[in-house]
C-alpha positions as CSV (number, residue, x, y, z in Angstrom):
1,X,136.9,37.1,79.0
2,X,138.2,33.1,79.0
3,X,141.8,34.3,78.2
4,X,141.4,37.0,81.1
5,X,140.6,34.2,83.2
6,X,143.1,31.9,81.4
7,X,145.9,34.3,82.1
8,X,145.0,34.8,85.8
9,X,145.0,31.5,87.0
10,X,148.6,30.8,85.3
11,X,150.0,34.0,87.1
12,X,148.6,33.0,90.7
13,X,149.6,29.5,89.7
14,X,153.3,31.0,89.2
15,X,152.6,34.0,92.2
16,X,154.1,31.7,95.1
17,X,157.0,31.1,93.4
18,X,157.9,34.5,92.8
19,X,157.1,35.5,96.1
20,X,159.5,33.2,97.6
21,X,162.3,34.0,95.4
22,X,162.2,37.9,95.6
23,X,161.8,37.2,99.8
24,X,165.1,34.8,99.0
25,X,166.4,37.7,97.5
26,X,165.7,40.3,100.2
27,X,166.9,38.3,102.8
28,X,170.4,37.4,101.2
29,X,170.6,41.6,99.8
30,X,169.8,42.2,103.7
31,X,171.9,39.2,105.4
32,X,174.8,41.3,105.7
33,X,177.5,39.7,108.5
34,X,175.7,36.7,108.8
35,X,176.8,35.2,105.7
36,X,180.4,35.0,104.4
37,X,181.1,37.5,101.3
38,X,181.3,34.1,98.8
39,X,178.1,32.2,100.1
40,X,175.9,35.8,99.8
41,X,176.9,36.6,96.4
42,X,176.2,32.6,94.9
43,X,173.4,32.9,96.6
44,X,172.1,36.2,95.2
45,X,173.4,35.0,91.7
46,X,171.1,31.6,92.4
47,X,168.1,33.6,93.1
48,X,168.2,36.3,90.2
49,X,169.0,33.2,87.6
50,X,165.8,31.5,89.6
51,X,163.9,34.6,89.6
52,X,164.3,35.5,85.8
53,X,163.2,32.0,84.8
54,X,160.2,31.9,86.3
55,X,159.7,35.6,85.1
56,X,160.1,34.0,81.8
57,X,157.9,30.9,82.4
58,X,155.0,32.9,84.0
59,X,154.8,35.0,81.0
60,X,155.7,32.4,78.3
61,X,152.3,30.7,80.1
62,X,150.2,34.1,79.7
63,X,151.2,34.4,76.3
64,X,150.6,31.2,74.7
65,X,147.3,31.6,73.8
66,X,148.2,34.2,71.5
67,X,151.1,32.6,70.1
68,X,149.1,29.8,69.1
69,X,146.5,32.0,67.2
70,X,148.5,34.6,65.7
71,X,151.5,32.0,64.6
72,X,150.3,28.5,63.9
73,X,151.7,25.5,65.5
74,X,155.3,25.8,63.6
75,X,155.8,28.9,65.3
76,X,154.6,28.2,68.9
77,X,156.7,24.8,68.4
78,X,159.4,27.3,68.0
79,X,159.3,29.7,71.1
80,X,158.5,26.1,73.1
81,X,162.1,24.7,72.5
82,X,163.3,27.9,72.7
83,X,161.6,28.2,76.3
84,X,162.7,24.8,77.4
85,X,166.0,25.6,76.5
86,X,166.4,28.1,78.5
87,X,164.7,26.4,81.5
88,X,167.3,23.0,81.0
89,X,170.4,25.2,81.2
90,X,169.1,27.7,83.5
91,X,167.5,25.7,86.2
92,X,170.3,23.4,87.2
93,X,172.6,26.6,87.4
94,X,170.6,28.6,89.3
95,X,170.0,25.3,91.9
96,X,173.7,24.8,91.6
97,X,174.9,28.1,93.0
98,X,172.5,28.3,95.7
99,X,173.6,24.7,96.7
100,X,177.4,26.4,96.5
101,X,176.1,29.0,98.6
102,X,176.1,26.1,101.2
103,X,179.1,24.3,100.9
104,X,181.2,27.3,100.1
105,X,183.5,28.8,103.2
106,X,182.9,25.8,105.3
107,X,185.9,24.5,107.5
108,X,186.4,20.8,107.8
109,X,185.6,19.5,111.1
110,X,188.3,19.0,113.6
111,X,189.0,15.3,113.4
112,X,187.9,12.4,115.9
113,X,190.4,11.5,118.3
114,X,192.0,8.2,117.1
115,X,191.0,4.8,119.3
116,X,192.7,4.4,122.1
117,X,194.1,8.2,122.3
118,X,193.3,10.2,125.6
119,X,190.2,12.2,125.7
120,X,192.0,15.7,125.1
121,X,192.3,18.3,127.9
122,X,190.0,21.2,128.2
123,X,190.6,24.8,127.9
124,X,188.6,27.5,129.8
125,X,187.2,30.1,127.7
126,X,188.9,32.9,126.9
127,X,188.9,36.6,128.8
128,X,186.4,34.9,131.3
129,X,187.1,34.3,135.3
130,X,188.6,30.8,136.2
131,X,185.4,30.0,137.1
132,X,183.8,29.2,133.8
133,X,180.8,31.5,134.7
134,X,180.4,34.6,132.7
135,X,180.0,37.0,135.4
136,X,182.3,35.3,138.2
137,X,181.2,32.7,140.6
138,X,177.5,32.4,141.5
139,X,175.9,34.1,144.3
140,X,176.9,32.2,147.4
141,X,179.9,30.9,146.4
142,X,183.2,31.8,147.3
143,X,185.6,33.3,145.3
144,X,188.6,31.5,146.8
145,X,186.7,28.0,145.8
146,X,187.0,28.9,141.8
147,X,190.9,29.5,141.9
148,X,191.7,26.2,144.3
149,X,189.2,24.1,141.9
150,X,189.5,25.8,138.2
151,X,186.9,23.7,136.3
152,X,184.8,22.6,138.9
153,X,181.4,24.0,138.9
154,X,179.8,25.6,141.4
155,X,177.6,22.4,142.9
156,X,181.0,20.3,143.1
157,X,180.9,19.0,138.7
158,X,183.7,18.7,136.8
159,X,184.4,20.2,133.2
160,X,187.5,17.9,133.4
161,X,187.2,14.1,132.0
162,X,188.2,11.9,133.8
163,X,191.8,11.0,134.6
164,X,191.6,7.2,133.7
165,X,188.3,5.8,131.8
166,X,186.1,4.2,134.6
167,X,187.4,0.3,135.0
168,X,184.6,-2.4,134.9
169,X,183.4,-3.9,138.1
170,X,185.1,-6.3,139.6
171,X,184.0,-10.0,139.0
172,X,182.4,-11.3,142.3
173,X,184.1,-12.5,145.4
174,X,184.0,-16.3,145.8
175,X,181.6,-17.4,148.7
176,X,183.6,-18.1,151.6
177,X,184.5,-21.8,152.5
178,X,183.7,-22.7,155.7
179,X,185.7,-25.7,157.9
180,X,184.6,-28.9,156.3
181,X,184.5,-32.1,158.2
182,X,184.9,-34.4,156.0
């Protein structure tokens, strides 16, 4: 009955585990479009490597007791390298190609504009009206408005920067000098 009891408590103790790498697993089988061809597959790979290690360490855990008793030490010292082994090359690769999963398919981001460069000039999106709104100007507004002002929104804004940086303020006027007698 102790072993029963023995044995339980390792598998719950493992149960959380499991259960988030087989839902790791659904999700990436079901992911479909959302993640490029490359990225789904290392990290499918990642979660079966993941998933059959702790497979082995849940039941390397169950089984111990009876190791101990039916080999001796030698040979429970034996399966425990054996085990760890497994778990030192294993673990790191599994980890490895879910963290490749990641990085892999990723484009570089478009690069800062250098110091001292203008701002860039901006586009309107593609296949839509002048207006910038997805449907055509707002209610109330004219259509005429969005093709004298392209890029101005509808409450007078501006998707355009503006044409020179803002200039500091002006350092204060002197006080005016009166007529002196002197």
């Amino acid at each position: 009955m102790a072993m029963l009891g023995y044995r339980l408590t390792q598998v719950l103790g493992h149960l959380p585990i499991l259960l988030t790498l087989l839902t790791v697993l659904v999700l990436a089988a079901t992911a479909g479009r959302r993640l490029p061809g490359r990225s789904r597959s290392f990290l499918l790979a990642g979660a079966v490597v993941l998933l059959l290690l702790e497979l082995l360490t849940t039941a390397w855990v169950a089984a111990l007791p009876d190791l101990i008793r039916s080999g001796g030490i030698r040979q429970y010292q034996l399966w425990s390298l054996a085990v760890s082994a497994v778990g030192w090359i294993g673990y790191p690769i599994g980890l490895g190609l879910i963290v490749a999963a990641v990085f892999v398919g990723r484009r570089a981001a478009p690069p800062a504009p250098a110091p001292g460069q203008p701002w860039g000039t901006w586009t309107p999106p593609a296949g839509g009206p002048p207006t910038g709104h997805p449907g055509g100007p707002p209610p109330g507004y004219a259509a005429g408005q969005a093709a004298e002002h392209p890029g101005r929104g509808a409450w007078g804004g501006s998707d355009h920067p503006p044409a020179v940086p803002p200039q500091a303020d002006p350092p204060p006027a002197a006080p005016p000098q009166g007529d002196r007698a002197d």
